[in-house]
C-alpha atoms as an extended CHARMM CRD file, in Angstrom:
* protein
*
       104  EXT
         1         1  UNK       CA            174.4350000000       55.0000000000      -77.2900000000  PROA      1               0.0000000000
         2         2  UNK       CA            171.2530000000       54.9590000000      -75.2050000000  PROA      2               0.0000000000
         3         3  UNK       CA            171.3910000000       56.1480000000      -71.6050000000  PROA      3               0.0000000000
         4         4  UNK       CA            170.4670000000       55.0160000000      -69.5030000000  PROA      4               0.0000000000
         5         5  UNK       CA            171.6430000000       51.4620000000      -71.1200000000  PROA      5               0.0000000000
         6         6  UNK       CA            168.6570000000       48.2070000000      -71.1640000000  PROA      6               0.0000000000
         7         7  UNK       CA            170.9710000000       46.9770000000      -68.2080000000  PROA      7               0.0000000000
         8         8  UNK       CA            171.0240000000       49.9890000000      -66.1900000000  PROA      8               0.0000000000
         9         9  UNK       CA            167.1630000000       50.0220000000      -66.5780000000  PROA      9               0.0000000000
        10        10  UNK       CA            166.9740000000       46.2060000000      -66.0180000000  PROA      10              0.0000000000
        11        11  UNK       CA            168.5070000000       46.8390000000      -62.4500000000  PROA      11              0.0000000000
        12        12  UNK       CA            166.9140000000       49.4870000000      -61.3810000000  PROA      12              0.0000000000
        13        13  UNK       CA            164.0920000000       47.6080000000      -62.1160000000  PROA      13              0.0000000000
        14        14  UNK       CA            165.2010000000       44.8000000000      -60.2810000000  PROA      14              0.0000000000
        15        15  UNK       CA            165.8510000000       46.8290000000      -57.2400000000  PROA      15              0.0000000000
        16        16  UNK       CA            162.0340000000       47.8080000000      -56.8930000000  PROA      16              0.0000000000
        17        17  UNK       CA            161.0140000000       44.3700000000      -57.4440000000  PROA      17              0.0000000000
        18        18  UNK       CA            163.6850000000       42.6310000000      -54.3920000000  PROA      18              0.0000000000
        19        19  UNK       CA            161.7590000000       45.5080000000      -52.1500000000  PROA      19              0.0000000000
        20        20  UNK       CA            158.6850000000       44.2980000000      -53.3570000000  PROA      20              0.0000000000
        21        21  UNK       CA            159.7450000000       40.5870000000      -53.2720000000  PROA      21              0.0000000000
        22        22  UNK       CA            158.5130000000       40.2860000000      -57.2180000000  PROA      22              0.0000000000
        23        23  UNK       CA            160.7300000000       38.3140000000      -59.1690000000  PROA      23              0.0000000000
        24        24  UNK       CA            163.6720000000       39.4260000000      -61.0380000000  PROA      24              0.0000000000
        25        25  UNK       CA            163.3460000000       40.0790000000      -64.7830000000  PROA      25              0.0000000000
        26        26  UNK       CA            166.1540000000       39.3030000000      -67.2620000000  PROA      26              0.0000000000
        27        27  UNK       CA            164.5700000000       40.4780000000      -70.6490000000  PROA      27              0.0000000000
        28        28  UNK       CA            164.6450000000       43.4590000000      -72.7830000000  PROA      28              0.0000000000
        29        29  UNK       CA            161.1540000000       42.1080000000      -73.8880000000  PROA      29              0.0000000000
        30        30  UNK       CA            160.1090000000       42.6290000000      -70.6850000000  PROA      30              0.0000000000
        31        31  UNK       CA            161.7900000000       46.1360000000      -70.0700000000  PROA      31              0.0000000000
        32        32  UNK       CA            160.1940000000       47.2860000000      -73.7520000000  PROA      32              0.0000000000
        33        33  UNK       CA            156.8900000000       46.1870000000      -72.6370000000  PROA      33              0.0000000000
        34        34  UNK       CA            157.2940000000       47.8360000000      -69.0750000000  PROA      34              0.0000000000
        35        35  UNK       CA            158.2360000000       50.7610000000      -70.5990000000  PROA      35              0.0000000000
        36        36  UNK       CA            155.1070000000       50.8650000000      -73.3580000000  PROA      36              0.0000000000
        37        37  UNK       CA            152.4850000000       50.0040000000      -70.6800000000  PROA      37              0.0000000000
        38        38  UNK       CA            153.7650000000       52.7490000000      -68.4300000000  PROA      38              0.0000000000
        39        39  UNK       CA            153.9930000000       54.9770000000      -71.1630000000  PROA      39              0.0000000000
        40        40  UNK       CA            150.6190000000       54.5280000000      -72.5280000000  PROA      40              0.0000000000
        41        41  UNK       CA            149.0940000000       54.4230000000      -68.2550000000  PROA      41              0.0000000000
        42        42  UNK       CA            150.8140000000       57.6150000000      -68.7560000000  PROA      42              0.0000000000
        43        43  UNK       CA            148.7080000000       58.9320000000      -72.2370000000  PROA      43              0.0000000000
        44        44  UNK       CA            145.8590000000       57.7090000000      -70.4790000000  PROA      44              0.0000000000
        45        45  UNK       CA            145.8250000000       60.5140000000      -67.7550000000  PROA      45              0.0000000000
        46        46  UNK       CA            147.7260000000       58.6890000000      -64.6990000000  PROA      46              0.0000000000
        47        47  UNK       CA            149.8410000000       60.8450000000      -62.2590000000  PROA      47              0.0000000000
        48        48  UNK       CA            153.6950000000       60.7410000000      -63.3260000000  PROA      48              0.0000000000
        49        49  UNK       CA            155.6590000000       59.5790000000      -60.2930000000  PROA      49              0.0000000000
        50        50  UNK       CA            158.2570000000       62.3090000000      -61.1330000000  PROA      50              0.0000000000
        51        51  UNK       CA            158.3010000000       65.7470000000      -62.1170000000  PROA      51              0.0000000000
        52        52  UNK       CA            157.7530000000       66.3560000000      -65.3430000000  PROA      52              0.0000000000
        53        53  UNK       CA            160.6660000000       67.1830000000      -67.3410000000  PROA      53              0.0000000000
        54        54  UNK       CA            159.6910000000       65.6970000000      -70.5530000000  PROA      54              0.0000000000
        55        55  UNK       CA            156.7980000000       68.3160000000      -71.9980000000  PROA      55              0.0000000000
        56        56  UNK       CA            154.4160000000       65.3800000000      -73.3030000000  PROA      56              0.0000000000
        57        57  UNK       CA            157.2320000000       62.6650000000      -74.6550000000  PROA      57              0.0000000000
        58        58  UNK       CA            155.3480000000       59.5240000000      -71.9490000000  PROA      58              0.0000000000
        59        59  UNK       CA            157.8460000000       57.1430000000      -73.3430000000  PROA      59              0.0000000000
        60        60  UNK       CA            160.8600000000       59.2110000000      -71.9030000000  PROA      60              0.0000000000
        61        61  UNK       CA            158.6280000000       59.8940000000      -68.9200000000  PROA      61              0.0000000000
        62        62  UNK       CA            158.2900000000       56.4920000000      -68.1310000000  PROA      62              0.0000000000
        63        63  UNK       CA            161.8570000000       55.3450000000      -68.8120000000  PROA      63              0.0000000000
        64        64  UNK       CA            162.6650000000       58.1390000000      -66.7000000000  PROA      64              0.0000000000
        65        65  UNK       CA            160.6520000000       56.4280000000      -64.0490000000  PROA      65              0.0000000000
        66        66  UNK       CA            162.2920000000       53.0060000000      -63.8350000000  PROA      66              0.0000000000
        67        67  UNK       CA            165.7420000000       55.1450000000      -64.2540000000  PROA      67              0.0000000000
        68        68  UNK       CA            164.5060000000       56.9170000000      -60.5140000000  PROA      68              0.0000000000
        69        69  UNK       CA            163.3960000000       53.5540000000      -59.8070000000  PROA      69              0.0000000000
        70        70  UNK       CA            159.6940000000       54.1280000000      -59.3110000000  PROA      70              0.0000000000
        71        71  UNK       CA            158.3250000000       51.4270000000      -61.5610000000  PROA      71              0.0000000000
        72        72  UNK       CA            158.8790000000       47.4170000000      -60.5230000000  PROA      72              0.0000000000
        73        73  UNK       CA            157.6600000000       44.7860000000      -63.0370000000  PROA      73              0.0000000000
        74        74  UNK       CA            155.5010000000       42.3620000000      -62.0630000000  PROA      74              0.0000000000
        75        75  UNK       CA            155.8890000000       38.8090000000      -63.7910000000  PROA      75              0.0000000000
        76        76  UNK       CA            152.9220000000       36.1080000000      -63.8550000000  PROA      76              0.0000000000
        77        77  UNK       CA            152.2810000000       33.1010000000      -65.4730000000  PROA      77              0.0000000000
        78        78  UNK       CA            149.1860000000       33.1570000000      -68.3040000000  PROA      78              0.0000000000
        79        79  UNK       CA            145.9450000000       32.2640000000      -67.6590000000  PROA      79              0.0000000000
        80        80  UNK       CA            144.4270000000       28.7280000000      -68.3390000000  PROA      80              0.0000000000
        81        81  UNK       CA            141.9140000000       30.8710000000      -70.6980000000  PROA      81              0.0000000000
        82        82  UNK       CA            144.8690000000       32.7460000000      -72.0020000000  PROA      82              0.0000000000
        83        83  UNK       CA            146.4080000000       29.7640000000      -72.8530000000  PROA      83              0.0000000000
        84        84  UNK       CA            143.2000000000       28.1440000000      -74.6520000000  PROA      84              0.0000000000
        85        85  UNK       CA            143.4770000000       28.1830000000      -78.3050000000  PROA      85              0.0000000000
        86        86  UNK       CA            140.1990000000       28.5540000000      -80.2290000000  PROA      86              0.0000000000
        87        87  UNK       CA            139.1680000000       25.4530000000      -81.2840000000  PROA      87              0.0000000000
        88        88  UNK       CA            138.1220000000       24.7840000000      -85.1580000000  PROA      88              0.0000000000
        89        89  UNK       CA            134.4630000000       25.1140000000      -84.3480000000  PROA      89              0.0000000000
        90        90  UNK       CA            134.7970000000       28.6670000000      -83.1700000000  PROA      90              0.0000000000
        91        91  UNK       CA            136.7770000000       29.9960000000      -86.1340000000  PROA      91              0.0000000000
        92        92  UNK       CA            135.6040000000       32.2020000000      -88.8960000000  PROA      92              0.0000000000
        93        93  UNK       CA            134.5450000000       30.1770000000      -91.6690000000  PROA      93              0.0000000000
        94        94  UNK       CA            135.2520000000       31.8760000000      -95.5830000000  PROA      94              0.0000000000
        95        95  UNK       CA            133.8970000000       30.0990000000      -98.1960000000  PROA      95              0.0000000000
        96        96  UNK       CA            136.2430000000       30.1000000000     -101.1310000000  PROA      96              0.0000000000
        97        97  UNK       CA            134.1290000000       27.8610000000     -103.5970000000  PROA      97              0.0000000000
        98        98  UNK       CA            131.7220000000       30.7380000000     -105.0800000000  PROA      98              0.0000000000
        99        99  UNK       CA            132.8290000000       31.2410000000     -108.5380000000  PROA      99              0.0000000000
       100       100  UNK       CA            133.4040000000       35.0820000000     -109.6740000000  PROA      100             0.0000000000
       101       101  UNK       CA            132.7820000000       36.4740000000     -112.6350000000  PROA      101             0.0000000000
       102       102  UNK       CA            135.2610000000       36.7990000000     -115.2680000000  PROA      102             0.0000000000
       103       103  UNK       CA            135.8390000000       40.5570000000     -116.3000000000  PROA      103             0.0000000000
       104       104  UNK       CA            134.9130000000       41.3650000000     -119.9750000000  PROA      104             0.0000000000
């Protein structure tokens, strides 16, 4: 069994977000990608909010973090150029009509 569990995370999570007035998440999807994005803020060189415990492992780090609630989640909607999709013009164009050349 994991500890701490996805809903022990999930509302300590949701604890720093009420004092931040973010909205509340509901997701393990959300919690996983939390957890990578801190972890790899973390490989990147940022300051741990705690001490150190975990001798390089940034994933526990992290989870750590939201366990001593540190790290809130914040939610948005995408982008209107997020949400674009590349229209057929712009795509990659293979051309599958050349003919190889049989092997011998």
């Amino acid at each position: 069994m994991l500890h701490p569990s996805y809903m022990e995370l999930i509302d300590h999570i949701n604890k720093v977000n009420n004092e931040m007035g973010n909205e509340k998440i509901n997701s393990r999807y959300s919690l996983v990608m939390a957890a990578s994005k801190r972890a790899r803020a973390l490989i990147d060189k940022e300051s741990p909010m705690i001490v150190d415990k975990y001798n390089g492992r940034m994933l526990s780090m992290a989870i750590a973090e939201m366990e001593a609630e540190k790290v809130g989640v914040i939610t948005r909607e995408p982008s209107q150029e997020e949400m674009e999709t590349v229209g057929f013009e712009e795509m990659a164009v293979v051309d599958l009509s050349d003919k190889f050349d049989e092997e011998e």
